[in-house]
N, C-alpha and C positions, 0 to 999 in steps of 0.2 A: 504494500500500500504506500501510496506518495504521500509525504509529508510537506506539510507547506506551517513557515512560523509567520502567523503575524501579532503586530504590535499596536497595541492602543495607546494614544499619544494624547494629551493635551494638557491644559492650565489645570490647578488644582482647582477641585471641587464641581468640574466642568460634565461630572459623570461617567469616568473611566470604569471604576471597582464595579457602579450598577450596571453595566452595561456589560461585561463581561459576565455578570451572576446573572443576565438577566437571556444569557444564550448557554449557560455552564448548569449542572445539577451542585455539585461542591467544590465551586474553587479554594484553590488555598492562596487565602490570603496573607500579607503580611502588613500590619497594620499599629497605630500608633495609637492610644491610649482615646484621643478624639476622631478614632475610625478613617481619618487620612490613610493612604498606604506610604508604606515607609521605602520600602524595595521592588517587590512587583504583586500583583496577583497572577496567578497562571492553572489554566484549567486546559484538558485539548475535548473537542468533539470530533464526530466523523461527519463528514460531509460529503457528499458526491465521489464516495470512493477515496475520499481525502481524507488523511489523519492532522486537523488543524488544530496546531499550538497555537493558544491564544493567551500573551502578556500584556497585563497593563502595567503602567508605570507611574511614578510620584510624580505632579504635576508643579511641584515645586522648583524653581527654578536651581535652588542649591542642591537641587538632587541630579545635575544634568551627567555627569559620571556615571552614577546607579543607568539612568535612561538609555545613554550610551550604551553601556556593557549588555542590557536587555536586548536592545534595538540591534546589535549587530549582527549580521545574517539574516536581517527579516528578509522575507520574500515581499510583505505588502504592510501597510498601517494604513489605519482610521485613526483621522484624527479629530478626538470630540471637541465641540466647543459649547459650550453656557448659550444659547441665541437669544436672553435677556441680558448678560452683560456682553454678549457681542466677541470682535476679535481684536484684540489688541497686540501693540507692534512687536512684542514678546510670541506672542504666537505664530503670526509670519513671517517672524525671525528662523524659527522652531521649523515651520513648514515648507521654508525656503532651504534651508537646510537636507530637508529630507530629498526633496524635489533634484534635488543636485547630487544625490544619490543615485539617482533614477530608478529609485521603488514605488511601484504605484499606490496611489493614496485615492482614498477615499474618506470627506468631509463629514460628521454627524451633527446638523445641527439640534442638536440637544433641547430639551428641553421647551417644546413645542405644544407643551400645553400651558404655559403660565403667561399670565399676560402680558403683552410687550414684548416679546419676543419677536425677532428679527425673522423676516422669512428663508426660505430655503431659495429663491431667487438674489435674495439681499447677504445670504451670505455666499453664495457663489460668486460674485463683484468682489468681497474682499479677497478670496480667495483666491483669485482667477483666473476660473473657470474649472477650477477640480468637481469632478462630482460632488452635489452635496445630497446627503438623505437626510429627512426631517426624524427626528427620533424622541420617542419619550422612552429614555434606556429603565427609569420606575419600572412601568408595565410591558416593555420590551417591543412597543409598538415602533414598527422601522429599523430595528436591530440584525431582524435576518437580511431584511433585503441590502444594510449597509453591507455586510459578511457577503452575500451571495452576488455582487455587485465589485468589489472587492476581489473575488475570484473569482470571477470573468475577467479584472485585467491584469490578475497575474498569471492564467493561465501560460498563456506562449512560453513563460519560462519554468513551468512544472517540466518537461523534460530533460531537462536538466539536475529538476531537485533527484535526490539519489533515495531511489526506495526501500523501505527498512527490512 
């Protein structure tokens, strides 16, 4: 079976940890006393014949080493963002980064049931022009289709990944 790792990225509190619990049975987390994650969460599911590692990471900026070390070898990341406080120049700093990788990325905006929240066209402008999927990672509403969305463009280079 081909394995494929990806990485969930974003600012803290932006809904990383929910959103992988919210496509996982029992991740393990690893987590700080006020339920921040400290290192990563990481749980794998099966997917279309695919065994996908799925890591999130601390969205703390002084955690960028830990995120580093998580993120290296991904094949793909989602990177969640808050779409009430929006994207700021720390996070397309973050995404500009990634991009220049060239791992395919795909955008969650999060948090798409509270009011004020930025739409999934208004965060595709800051972003631009990455995929974005609208997501409430709570109730997991938009969560497969960011995943399933996700691998569709990292396919082409699953031949490559080496199977276990």
């Amino acid at each position: 079976m081909k394995q494929v790792k990806v990485v969930i990225l974003g600012p803290k509190g932006a809904g990383k940890t929910t959103f992988i619990k919210s496509l996982c049975q029992n991740p393990l987390s690893i987590e700080a006393k006020d339920g921040s994650t400290l290192v990563f969460d990481y749980d794998s599911i099966r997917y279309n014949g695919l065994k996908v590692h799925l890591f999130s990471t601390p969205g703390h900026r002084r955690y960028k080493v830990i995120r580093d070390i998580v993120a290296k070898g991904a094949n793909g990341v989602i990177f969640i963002i808050d779409s009430v406080r929006g994207v700021n120049e720390g996070d397309l700093e973050l995404l500009g980064e990634i991009r220049r990788k060239g791992i395919p990325v795909v955008v969650c905006a999060n948090k798409q049931d509270l009011e004020g929240h930025l739409s999934p066209r208004e965060v595709e402008k800051l972003v631009d022009g990455l995929p974005v999927i609208p997501t409430v990672a709570k109730d997991g509403t938009g969560c497969r289709e960011a995943l399933r969305t996700l691998l569709s463009l990292v396919k082409e280079g699953l031949d490559r990944v080496a199977p276990s």
